[in-house]
C-alpha positions as CSV (number, residue, x, y, z in Angstrom):
1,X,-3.2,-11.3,3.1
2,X,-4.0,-8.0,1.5
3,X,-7.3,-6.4,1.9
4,X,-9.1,-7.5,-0.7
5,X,-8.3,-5.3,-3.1
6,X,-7.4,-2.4,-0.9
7,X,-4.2,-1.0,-0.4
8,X,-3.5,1.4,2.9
9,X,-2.1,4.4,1.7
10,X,-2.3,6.1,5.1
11,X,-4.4,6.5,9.0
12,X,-6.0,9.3,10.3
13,X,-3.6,10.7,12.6
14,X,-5.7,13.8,14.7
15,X,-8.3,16.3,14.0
16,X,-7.3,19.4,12.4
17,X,-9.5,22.4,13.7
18,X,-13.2,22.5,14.6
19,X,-14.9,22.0,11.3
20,X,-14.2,18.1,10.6
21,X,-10.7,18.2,9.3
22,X,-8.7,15.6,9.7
23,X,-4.8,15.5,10.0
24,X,-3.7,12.2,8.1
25,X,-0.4,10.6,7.8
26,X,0.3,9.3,4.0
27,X,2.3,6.4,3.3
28,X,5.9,6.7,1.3
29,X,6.0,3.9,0.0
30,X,2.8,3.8,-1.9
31,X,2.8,5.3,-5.3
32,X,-0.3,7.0,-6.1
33,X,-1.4,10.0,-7.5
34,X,-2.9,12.6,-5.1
35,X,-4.7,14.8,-7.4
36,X,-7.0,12.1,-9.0
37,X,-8.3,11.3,-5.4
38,X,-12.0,12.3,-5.1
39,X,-12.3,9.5,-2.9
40,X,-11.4,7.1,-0.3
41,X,-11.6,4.1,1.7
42,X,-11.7,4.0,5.5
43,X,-11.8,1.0,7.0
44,X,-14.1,1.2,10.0
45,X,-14.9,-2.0,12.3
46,X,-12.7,-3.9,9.7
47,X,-14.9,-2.6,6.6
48,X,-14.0,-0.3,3.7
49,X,-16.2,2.2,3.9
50,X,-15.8,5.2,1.0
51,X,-15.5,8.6,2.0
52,X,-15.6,11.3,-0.6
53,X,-13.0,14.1,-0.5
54,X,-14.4,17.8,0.1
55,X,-10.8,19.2,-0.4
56,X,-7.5,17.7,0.4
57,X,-4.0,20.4,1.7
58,X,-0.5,18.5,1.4
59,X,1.9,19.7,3.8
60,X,4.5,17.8,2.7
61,X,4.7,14.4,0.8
62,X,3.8,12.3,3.7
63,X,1.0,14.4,5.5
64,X,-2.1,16.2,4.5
65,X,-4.9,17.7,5.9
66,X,-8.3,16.2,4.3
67,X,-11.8,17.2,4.7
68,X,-15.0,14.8,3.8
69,X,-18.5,15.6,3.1
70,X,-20.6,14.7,5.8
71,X,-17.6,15.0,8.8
72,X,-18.7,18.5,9.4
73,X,-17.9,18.6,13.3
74,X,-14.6,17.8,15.9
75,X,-16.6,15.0,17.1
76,X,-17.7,13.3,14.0
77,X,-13.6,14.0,13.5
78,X,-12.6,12.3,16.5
79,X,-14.7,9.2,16.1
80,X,-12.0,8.3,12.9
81,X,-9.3,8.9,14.5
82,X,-6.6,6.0,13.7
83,X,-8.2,5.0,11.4
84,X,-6.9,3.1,7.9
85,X,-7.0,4.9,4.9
86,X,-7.3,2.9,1.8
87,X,-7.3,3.1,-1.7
88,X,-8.4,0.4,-4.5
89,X,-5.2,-1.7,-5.5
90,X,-5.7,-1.2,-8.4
91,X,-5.0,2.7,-8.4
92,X,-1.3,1.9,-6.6
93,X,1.4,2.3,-9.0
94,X,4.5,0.2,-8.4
95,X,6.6,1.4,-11.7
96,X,5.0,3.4,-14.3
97,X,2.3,1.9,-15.4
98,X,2.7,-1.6,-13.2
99,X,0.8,-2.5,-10.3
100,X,1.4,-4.4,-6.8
101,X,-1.6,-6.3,-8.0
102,X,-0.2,-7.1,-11.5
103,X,2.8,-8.9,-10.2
104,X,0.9,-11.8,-8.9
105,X,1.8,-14.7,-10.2
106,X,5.4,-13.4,-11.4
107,X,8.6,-15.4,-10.8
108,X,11.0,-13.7,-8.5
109,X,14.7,-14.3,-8.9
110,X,17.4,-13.9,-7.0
111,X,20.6,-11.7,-8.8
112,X,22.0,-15.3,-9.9
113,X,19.1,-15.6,-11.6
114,X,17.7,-18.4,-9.0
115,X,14.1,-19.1,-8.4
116,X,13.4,-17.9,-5.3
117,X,9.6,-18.3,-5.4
118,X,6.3,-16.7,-7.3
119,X,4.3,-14.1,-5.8
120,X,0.9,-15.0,-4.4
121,X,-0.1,-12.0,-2.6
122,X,1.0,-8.8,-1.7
123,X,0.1,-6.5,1.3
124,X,0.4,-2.9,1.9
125,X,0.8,-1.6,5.5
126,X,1.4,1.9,6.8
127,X,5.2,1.4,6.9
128,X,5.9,-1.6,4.7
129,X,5.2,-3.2,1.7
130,X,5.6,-6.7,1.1
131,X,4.9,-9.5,-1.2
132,X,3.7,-13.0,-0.6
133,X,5.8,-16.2,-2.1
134,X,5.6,-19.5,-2.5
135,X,9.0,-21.2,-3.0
136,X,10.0,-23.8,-4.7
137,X,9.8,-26.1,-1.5
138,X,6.1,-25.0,-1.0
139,X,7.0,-22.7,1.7
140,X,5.6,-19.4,2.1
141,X,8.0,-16.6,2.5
142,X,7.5,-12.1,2.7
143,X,9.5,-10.2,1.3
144,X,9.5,-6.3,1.0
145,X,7.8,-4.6,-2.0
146,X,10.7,-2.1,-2.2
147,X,11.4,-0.5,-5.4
148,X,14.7,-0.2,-4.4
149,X,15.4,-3.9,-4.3
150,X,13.7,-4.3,-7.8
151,X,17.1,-5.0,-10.0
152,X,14.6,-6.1,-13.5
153,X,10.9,-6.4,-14.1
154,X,10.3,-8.4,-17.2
155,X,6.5,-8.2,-17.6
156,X,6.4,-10.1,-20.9
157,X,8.0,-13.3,-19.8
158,X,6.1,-12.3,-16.0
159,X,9.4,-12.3,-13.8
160,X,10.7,-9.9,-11.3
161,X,14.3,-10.1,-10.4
162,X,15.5,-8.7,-7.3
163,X,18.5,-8.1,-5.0
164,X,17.3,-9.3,-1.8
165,X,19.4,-9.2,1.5
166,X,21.6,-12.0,2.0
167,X,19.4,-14.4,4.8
168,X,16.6,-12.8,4.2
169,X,14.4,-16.0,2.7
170,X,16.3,-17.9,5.4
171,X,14.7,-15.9,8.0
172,X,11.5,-16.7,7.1
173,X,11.6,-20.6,6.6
């Protein structure tokens, strides 16, 4: 799972006018900070491939209009159409200053305080996050990334408790 190291953080949705730009459609459930971007990923023919930001104009949180250097035409425009936009992982912020990446290998546990596995992996997708577990059967299980599920995150003892949907692990075994 994941993309080695990359996390989506949107796709190129249309072309925006006749000069190269590009309308794309951001992710909102993807923390990351928009104004340090000078860059990105776009995963052509299943390859990151950076693209360096000319100028980028938000239109609201979840879509922007971006120009690259070098896409200078419609048609170089049109050829990315759809495509995945992607980020390093380790620029996505989950909670201040902690990562999806850094909660691999955390403990996840139910509100009873139950083990219900550790994280393995994480992926980001364009409408879902989700992390990878083992249980404690040796079964792997996904569940969503969702900060709104997140009841505790105790980085110093490396556990993550979490109030997950009655079933939900059931669902997966």
């Amino acid at each position: 799972m994941g993309d080695a190291g990359f996390v989506e953080i949107g796709f190129i949705q249309r072309t925006h006018g006749i000069n190269g730009e590009l309308a794309v459609s951001l992710s909102s459930l993807v923390e990351f900070n928009p104004e340090e971007l000078e860059s990105v990923f776009l995963e052509i023919e299943g390859i990151p491939v950076p693209f360096f930001i000319t100028r980028i104009r938000f239109q609201n949180p979840e879509k922007a209009i971006v120009k690259f250097d070098d896409v200078d035409s419609i048609e170089q425009a049109q050829e990315l159409y759809g495509v995945r936009m992607l980020i390093p992982s380790h620029s996505v912020e989950l909670d201040d200053e902690v990562y999806l990446s850094d909660l691999v290998g955390y403990k996840v546990l139910n509100t009873e305080k139950s083990e219900v596995g550790v994280i393995v992996d994480y992926t980001e997708h364009f409408m879902n996050a989700t992390f990878e577990l083992v249980t404690p059967d040796g079964k792997h299980v996904l569940i969503p990334a969702a900060d709104e599920l997140i009841v505790e995150l105790d980085t110093s003892a490396r556990r993550l408790e979490m109030e997950l949907p009655e079933g939900l692990i059931d669902l997966n075994l």
